[in-house]
N, C-alpha and C positions, 0 to 999 in steps of 0.2 A: 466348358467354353468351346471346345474342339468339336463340340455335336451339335449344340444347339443353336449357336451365330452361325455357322453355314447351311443350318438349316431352315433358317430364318430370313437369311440375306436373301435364299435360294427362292422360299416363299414370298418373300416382299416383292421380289421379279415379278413373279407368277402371276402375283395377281395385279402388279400395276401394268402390266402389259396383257393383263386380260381387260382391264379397264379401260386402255389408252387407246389401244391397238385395235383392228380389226383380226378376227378368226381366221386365220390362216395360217396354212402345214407349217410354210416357211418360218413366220412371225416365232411360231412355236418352236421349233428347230432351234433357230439363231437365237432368238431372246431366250428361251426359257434351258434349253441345251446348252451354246455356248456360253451368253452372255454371264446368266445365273451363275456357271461353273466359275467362272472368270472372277464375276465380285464376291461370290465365296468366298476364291481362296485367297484375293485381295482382302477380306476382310478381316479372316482372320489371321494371314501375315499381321496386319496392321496393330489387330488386337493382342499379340503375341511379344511385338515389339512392347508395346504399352505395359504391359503386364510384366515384363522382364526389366523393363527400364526400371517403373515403380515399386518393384518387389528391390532394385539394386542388383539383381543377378549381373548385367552388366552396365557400361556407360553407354547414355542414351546413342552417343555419335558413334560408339563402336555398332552399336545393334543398325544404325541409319546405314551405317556405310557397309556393313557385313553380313547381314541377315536380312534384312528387309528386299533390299534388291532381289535376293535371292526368292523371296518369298513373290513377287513380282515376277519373275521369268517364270517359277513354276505354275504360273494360274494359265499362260497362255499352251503349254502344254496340258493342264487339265480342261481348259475349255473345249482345246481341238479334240481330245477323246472324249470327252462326255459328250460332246454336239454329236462326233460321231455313234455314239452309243446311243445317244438319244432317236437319232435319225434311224438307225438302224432297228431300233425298237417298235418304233411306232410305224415302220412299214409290214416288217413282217410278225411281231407280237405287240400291237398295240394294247391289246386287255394287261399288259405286265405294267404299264403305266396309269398312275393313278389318277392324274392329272388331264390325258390324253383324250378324246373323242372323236370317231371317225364323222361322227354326222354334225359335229359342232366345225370340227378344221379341215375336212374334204369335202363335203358333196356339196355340189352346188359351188361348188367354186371355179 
């Protein structure tokens, strides 16, 4: 569950903002860098809660009020690094990104 919904959520991004969006560095940057990172690791706080509630490990309103939030502050700190990773990738090693194209989201722009 830890691998595959953020990596999932990450992909659903990718490709509805390659559908929706037009080609551009930025678009790419902010949506698929920050944004993705963001409902990741929103997602799977979410999922986490869920799964500890209905396992009984704890009561649903302790996990709302104790863990979740928490699971919420930490996405905004992984979006602001993975955006920043992501930006920093695709200027000076874009080929490291599998996703990335310079003649699809630079030229001619």
């Amino acid at each position: 569950m830890t691998a595959a919904l953020p990596a999932a959520v990450s992909w659903g991004t990718y490709r509805l903002l390659e559908r929706t969006l037009p080609n551009h560095f930025f678009i790419y940057v902010l949506g698929n860098g920050f944004f993705g990172a963001a409902l990741s690791v929103v997602a799977i706080g979410l999922a986490t809660t869920a799964v500890m509630a209905l396992a009984g490990a704890y009561p649903l309103d302790y996990l709302l009020a104790s863990y979740t939030p928490y699971a919420l502050l930490i996405s905004w700190g992984e979006a602001f690094s993975t955006g920043m990773v992501i930006t920093i990738m695709a200027v000076y090693r874009p080929a490291w990104l599998e996703s990335f194209d310079d003649i699809k989201y630079i030229q001619n722009k």
